[in-house]
N, CA, C and O atoms as CSV, one atom per row, in Angstrom:
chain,resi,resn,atom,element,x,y,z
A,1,UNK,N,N,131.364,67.882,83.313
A,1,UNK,CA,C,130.863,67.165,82.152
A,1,UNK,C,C,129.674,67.934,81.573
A,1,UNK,O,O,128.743,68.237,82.319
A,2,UNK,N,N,129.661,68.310,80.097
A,2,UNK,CA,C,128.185,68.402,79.484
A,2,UNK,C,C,127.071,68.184,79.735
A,2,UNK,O,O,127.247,66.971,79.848
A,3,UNK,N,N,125.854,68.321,79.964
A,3,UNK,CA,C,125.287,68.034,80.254
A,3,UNK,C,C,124.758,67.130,78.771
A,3,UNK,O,O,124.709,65.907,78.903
A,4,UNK,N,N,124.438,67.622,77.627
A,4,UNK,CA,C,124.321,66.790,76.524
A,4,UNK,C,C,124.727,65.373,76.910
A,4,UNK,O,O,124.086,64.395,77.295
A,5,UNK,N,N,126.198,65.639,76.638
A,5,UNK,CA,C,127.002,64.258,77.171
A,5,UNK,C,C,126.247,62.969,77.711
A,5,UNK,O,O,125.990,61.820,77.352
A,6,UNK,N,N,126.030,63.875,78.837
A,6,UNK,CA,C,125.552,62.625,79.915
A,6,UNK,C,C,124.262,62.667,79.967
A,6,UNK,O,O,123.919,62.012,80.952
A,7,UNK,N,N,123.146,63.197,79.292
A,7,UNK,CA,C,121.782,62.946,78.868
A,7,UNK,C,C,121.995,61.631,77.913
A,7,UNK,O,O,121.611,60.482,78.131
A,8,UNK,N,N,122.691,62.119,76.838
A,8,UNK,CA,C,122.832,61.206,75.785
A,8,UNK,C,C,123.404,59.964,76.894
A,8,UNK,O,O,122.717,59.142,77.500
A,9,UNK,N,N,124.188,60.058,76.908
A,9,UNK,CA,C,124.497,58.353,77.751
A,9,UNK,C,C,123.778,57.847,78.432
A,9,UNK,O,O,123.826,56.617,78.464
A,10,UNK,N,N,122.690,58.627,79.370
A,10,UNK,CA,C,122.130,58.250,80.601
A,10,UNK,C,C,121.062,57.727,79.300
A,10,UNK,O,O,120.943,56.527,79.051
A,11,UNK,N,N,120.567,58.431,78.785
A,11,UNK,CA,C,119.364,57.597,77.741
A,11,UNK,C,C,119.706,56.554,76.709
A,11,UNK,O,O,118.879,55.912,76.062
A,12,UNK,N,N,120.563,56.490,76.655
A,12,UNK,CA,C,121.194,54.803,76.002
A,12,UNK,C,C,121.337,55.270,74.338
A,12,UNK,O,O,120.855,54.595,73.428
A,13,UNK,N,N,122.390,57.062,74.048
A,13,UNK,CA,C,122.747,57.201,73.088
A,13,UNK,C,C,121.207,57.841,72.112
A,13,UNK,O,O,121.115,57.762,70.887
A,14,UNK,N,N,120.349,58.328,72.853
A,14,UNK,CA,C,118.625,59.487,72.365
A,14,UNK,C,C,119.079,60.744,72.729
A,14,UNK,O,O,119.591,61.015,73.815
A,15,UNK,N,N,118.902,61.445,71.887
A,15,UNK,CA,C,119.900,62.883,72.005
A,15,UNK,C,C,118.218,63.827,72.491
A,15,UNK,O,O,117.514,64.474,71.715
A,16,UNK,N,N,118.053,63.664,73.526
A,16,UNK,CA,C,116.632,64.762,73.706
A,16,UNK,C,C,116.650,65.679,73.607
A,16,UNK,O,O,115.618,66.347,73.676
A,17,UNK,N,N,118.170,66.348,73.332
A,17,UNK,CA,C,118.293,67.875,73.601
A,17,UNK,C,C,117.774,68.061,71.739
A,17,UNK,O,O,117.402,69.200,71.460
A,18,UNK,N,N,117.757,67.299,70.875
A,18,UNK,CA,C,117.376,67.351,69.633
A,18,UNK,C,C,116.151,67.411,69.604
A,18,UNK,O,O,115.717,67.704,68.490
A,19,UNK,N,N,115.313,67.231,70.473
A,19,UNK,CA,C,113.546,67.598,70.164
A,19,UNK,C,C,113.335,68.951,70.694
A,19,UNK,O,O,114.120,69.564,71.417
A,20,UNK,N,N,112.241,69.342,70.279
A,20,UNK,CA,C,111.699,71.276,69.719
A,20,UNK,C,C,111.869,71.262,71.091
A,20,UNK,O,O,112.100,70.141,71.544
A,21,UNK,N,N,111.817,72.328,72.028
A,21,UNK,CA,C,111.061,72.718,73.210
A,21,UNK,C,C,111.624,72.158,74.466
A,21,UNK,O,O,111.045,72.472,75.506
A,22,UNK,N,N,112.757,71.305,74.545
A,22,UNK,CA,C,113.334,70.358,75.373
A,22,UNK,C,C,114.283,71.431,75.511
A,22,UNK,O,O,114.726,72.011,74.520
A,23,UNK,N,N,114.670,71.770,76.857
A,23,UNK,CA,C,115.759,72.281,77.396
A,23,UNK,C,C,116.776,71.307,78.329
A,23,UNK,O,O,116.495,70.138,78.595
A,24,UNK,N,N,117.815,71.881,78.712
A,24,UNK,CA,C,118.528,71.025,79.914
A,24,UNK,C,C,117.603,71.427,81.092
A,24,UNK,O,O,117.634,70.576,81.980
A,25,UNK,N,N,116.774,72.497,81.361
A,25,UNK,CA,C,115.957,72.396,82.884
A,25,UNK,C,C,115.434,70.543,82.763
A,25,UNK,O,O,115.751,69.673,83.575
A,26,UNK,N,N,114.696,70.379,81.683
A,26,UNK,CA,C,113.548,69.558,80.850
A,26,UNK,C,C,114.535,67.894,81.250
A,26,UNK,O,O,114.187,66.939,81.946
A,27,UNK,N,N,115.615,68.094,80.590
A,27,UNK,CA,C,116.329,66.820,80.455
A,27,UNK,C,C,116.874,66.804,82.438
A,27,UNK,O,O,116.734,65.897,83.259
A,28,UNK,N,N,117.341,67.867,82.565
A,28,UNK,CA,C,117.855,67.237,83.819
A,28,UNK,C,C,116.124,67.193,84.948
A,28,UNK,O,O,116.379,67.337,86.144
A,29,UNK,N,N,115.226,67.093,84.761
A,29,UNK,CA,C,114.159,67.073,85.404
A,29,UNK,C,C,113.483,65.350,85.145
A,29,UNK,O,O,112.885,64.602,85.918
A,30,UNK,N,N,113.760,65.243,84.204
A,30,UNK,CA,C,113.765,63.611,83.868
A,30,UNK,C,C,114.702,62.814,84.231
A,30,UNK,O,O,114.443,61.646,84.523
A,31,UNK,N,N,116.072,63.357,84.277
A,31,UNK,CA,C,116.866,62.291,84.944
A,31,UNK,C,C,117.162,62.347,86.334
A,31,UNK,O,O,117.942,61.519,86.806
A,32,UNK,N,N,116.559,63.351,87.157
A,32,UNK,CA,C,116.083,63.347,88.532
A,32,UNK,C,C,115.379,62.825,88.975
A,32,UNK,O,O,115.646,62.208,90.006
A,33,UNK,N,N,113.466,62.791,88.138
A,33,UNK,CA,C,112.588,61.911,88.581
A,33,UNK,C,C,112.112,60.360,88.238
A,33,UNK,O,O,111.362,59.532,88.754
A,34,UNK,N,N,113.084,60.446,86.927
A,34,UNK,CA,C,112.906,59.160,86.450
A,34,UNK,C,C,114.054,57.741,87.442
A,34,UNK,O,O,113.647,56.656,87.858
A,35,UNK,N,N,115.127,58.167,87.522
A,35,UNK,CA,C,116.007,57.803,88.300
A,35,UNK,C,C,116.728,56.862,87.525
A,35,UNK,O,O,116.628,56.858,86.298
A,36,UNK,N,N,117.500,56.001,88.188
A,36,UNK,CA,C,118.614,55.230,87.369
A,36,UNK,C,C,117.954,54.474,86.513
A,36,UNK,O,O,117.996,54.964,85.384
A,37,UNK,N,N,117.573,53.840,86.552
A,37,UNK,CA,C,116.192,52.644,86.192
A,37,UNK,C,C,115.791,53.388,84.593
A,37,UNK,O,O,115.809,52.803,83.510
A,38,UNK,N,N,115.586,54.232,84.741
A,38,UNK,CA,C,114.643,54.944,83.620
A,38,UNK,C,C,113.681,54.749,83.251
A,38,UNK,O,O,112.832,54.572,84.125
A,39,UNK,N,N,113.287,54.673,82.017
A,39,UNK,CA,C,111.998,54.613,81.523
A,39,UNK,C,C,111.591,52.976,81.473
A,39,UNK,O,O,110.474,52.598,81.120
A,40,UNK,N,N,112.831,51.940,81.941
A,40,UNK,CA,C,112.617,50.622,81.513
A,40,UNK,C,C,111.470,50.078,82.588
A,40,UNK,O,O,110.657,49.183,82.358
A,41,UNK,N,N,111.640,51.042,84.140
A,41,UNK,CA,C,110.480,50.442,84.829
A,41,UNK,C,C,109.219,50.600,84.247
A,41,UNK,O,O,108.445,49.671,84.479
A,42,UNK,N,N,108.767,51.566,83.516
A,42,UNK,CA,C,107.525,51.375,82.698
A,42,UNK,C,C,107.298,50.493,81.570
A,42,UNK,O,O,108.023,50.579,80.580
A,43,UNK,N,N,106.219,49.535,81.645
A,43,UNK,CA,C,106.163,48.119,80.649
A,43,UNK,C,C,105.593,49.374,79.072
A,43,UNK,O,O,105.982,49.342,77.905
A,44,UNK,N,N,104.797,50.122,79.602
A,44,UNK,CA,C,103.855,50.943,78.455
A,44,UNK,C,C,103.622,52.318,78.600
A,44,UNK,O,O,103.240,52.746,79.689
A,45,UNK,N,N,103.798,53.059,77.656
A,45,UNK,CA,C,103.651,54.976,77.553
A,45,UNK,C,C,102.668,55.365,79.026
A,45,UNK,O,O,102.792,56.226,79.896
A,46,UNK,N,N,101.692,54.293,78.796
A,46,UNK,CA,C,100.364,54.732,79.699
A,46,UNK,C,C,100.409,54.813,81.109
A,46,UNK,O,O,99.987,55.721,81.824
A,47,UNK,N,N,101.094,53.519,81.498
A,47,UNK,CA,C,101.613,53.325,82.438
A,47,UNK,C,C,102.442,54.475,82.860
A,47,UNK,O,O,102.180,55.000,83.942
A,48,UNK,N,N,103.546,54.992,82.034
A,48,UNK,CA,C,104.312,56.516,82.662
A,48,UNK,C,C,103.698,57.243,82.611
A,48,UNK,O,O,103.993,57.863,83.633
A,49,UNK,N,N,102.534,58.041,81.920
A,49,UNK,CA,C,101.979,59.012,81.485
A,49,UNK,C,C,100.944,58.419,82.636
A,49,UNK,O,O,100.646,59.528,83.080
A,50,UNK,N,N,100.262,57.611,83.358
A,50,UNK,CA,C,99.828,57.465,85.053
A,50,UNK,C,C,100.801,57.951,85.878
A,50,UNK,O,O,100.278,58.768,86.637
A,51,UNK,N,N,102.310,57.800,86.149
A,51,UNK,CA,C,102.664,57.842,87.237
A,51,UNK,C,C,102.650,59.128,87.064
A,51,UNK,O,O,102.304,59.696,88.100
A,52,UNK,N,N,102.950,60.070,85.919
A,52,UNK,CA,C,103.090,61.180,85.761
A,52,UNK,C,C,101.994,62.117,86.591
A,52,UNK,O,O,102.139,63.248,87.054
A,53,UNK,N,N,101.036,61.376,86.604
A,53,UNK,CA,C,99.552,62.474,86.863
A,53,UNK,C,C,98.686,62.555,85.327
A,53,UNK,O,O,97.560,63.036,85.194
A,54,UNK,N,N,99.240,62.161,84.610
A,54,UNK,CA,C,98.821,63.271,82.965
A,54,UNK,C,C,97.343,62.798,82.047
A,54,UNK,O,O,96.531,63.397,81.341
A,55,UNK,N,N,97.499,61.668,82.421
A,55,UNK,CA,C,96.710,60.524,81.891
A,55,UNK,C,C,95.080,60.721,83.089
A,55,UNK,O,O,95.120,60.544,84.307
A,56,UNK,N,N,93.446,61.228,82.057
A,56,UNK,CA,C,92.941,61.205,83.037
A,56,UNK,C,C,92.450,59.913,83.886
A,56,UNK,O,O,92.709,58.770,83.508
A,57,UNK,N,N,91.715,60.194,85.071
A,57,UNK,CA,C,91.187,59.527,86.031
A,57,UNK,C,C,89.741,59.560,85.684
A,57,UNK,O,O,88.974,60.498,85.901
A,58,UNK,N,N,89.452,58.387,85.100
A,58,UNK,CA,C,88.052,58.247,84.454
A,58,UNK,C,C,87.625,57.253,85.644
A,58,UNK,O,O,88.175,56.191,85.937
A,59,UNK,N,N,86.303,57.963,86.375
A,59,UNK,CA,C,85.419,56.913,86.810
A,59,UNK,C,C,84.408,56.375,85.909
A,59,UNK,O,O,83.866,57.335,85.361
A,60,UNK,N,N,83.949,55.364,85.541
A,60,UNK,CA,C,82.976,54.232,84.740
A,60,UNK,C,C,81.865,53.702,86.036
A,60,UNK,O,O,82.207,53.334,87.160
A,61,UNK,N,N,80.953,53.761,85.683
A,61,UNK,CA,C,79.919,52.494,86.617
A,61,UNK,C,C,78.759,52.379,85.702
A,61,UNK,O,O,78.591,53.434,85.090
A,62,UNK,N,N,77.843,51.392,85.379
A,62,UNK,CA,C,77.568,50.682,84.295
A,62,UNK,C,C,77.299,52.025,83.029
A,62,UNK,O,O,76.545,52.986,82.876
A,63,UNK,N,N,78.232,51.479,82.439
A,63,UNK,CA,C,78.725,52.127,81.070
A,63,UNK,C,C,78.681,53.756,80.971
A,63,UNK,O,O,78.761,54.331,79.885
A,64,UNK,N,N,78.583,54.249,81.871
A,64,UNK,CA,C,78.686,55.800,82.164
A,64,UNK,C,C,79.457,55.845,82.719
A,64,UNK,O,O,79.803,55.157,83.679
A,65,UNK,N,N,80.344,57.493,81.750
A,65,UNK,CA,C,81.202,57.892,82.613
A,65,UNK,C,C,80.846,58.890,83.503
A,65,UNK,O,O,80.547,60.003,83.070
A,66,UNK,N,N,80.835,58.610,84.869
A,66,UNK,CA,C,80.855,60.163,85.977
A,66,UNK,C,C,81.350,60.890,85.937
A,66,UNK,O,O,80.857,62.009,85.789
A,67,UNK,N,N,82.838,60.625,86.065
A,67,UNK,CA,C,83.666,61.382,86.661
A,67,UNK,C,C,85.056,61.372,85.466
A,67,UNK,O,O,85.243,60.193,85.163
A,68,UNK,N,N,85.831,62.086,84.888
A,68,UNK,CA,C,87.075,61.788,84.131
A,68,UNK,C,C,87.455,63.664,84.026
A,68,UNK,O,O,86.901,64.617,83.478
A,69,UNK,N,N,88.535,63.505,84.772
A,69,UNK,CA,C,89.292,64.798,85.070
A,69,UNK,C,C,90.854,64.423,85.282
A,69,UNK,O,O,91.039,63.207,85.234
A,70,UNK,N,N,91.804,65.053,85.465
A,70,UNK,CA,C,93.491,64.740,85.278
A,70,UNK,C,C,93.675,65.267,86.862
A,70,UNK,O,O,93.449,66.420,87.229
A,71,UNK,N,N,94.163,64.105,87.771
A,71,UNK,CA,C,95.015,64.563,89.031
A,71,UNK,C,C,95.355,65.226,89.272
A,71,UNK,O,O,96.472,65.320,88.764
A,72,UNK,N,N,95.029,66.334,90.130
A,72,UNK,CA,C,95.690,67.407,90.499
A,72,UNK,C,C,97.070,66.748,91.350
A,72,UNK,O,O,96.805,65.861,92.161
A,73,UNK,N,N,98.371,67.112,91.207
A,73,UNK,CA,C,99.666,66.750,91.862
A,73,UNK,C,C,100.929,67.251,90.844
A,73,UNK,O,O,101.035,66.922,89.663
A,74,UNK,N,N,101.503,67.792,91.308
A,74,UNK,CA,C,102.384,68.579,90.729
A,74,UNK,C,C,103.936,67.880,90.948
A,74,UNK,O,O,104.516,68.329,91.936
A,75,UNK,N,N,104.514,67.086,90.350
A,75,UNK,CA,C,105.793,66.615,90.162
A,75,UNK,C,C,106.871,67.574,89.315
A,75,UNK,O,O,106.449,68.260,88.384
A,76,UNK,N,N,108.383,67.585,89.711
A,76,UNK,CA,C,108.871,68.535,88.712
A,76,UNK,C,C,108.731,67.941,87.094
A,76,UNK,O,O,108.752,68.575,86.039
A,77,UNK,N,N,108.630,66.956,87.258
A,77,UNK,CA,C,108.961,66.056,85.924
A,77,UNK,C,C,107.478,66.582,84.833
A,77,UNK,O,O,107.644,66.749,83.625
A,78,UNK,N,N,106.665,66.701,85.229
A,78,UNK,CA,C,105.287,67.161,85.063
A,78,UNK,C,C,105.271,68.619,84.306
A,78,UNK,O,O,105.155,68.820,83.097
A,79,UNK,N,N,105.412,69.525,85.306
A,79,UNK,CA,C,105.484,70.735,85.244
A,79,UNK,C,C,106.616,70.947,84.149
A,79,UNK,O,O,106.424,71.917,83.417
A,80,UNK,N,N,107.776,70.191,83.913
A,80,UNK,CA,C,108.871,70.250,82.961
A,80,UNK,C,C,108.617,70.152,81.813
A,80,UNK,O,O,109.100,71.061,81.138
A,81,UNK,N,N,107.761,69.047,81.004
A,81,UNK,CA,C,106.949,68.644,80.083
A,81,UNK,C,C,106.196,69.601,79.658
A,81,UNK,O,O,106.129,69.862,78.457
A,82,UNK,N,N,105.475,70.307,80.639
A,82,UNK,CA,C,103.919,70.721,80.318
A,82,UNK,C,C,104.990,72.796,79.544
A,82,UNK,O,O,104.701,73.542,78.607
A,83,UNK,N,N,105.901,72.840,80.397
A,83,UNK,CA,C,106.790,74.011,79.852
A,83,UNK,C,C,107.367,73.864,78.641
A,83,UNK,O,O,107.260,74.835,77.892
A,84,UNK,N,N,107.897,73.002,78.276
A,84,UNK,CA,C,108.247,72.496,77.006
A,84,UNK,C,C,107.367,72.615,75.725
A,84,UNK,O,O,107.527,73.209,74.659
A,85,UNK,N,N,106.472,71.901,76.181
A,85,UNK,CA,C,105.076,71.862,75.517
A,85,UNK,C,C,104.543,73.335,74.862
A,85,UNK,O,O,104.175,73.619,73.722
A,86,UNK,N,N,104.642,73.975,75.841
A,86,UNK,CA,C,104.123,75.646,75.631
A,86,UNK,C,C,105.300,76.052,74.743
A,86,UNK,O,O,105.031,76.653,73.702
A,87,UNK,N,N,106.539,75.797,75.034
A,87,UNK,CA,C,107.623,76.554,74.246
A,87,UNK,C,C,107.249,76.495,73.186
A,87,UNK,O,O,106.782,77.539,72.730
A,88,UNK,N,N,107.268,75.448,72.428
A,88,UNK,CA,C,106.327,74.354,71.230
A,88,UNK,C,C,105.318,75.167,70.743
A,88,UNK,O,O,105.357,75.567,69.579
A,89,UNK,N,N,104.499,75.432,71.433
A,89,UNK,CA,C,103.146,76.065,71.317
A,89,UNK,C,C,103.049,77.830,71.023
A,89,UNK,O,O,102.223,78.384,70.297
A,90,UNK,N,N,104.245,78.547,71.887
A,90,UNK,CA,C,104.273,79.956,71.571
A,90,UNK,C,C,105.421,80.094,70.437
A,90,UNK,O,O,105.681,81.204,69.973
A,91,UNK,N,N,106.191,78.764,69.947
A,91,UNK,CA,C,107.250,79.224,68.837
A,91,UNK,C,C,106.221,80.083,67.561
A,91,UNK,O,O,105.011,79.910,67.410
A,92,UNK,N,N,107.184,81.093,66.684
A,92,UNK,CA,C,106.778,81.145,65.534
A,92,UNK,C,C,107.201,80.347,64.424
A,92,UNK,O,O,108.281,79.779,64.258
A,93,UNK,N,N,106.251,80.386,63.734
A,93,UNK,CA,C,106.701,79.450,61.977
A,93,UNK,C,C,107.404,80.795,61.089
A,93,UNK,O,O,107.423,81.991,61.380
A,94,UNK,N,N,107.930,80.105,59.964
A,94,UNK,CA,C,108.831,81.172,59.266
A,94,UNK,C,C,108.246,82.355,58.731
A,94,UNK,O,O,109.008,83.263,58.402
A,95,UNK,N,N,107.013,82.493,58.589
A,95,UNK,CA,C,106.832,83.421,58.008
A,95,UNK,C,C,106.091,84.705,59.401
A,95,UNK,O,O,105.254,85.599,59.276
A,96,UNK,N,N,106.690,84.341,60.327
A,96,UNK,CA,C,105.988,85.463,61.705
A,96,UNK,C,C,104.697,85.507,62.309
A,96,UNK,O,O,104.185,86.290,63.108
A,97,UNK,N,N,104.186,84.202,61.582
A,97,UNK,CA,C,102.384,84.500,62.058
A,97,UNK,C,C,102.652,83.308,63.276
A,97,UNK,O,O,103.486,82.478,62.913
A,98,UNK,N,N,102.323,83.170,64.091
A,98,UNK,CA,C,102.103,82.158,65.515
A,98,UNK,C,C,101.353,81.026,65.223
A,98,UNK,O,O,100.318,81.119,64.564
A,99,UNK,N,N,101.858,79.740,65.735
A,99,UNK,CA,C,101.339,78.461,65.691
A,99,UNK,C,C,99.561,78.538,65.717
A,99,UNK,O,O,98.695,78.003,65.024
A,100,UNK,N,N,99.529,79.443,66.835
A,100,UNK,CA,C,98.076,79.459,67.342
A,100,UNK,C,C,96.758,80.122,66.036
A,100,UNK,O,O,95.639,79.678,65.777
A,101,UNK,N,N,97.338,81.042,65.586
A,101,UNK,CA,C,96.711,81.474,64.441
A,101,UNK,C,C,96.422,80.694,63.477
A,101,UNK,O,O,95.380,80.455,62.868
A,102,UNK,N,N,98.063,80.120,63.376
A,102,UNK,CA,C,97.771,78.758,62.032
A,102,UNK,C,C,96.634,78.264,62.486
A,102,UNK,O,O,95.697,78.377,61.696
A,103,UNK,N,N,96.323,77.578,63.845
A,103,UNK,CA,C,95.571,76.306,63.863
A,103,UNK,C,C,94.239,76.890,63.842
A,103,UNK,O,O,93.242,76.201,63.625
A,104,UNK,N,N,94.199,78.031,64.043
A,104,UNK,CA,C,92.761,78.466,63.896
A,104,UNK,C,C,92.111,79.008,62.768
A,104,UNK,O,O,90.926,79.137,62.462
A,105,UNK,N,N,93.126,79.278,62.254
A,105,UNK,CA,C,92.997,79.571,60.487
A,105,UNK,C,C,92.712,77.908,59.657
A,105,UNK,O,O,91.909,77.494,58.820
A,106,UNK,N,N,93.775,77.356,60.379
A,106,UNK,CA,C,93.284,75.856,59.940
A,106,UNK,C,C,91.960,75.222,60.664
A,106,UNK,O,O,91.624,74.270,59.960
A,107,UNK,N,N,91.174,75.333,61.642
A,107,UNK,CA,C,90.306,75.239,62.603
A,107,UNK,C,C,88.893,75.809,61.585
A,107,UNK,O,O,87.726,75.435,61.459
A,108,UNK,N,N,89.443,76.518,61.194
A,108,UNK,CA,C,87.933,77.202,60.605
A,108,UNK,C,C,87.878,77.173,58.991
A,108,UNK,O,O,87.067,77.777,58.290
A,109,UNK,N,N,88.796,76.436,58.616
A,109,UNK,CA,C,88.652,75.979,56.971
A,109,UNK,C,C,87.997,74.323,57.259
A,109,UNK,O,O,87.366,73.696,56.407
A,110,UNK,N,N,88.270,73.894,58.440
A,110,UNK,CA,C,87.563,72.378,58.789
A,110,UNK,C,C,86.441,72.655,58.578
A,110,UNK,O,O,85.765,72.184,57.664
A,111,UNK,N,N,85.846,73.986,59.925
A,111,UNK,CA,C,84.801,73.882,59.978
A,111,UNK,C,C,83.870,74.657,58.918
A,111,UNK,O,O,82.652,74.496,58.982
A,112,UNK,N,N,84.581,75.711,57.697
A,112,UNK,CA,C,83.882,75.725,56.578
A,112,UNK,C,C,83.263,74.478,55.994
A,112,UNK,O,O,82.088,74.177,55.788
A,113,UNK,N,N,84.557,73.751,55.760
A,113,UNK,CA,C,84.693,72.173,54.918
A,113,UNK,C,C,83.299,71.182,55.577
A,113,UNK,O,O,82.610,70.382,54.944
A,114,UNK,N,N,83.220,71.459,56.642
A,114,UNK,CA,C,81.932,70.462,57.183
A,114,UNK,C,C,80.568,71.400,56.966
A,114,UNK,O,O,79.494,70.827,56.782
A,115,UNK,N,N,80.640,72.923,56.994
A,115,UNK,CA,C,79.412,72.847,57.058
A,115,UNK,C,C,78.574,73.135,55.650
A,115,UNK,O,O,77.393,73.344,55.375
A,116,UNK,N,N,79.999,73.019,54.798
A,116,UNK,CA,C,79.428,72.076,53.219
A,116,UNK,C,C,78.781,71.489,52.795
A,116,UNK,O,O,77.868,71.502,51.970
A,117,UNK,N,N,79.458,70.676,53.623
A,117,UNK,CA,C,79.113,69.340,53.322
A,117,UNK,C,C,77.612,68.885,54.245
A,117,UNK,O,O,76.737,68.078,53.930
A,118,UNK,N,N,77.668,69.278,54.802
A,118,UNK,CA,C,76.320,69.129,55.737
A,118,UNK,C,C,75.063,69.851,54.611
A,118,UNK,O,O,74.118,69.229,54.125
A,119,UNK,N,N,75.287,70.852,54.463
A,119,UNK,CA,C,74.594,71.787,53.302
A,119,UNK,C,C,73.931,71.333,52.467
A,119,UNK,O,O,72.757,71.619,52.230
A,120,UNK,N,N,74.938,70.193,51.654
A,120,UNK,CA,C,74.574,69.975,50.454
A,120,UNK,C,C,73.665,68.547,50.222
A,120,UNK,O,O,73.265,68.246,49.097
């Protein structure tokens, strides 16, 4: 069987292989760790994005934060995401210049734009 196929079915007819950066490593790494159940055992994003590791671990004690850093623990489901993510991140846009350039080309017309405005 496809693997498409049975992504699409196992996710109740969400074609993931249709988002940027999602491979079958990606899809079959979610339907390994997520398990039959799927995403329905999570009530809220936050809640998965905890079990994940991804979401930080903020300590609070009166109204200060100490401590807020992201779990070190390495799940495949984790590591699958975070690869994806980068694919995303090293694609080029059409005209050959790299995402990363854009944003820093866009990054520093902000920070022209503010220190304008601060200026004036």
């Amino acid at each position: 069987m496809d693997v498409n196929q049975l992504a699409y079915q196992y996710f109740g007819g969400v074609d993931l292989m249709a988002i940027e950066g999602v491979s079958h490593a990606t899809v079959m790494a979610v339907m390994s760790e997520v398990g039959i159940e799927g995403f329905s055992k999570f009530e809220t994003s936050k809640q998965f994005t905890s079990w994940l590791h991804l979401s930080p671990n903020t300590k609070i004690t009166g109204g200060k934060v100490i401590n807020s850093h992201i779990p070190k623990g390495g799940n495949r489901l984790k590591i699958a995401l975070r690869n994806a993510a980068n694919v995303i991140g090293n694609l080029k846009d059409t005209q050959g210049n790299s995402n990363k350039c854009h944003c820093q080309k866009a990054r520093r017309n902000l920070m022209e734009h503010d220190y304008k405005k601060r200026s004036l």
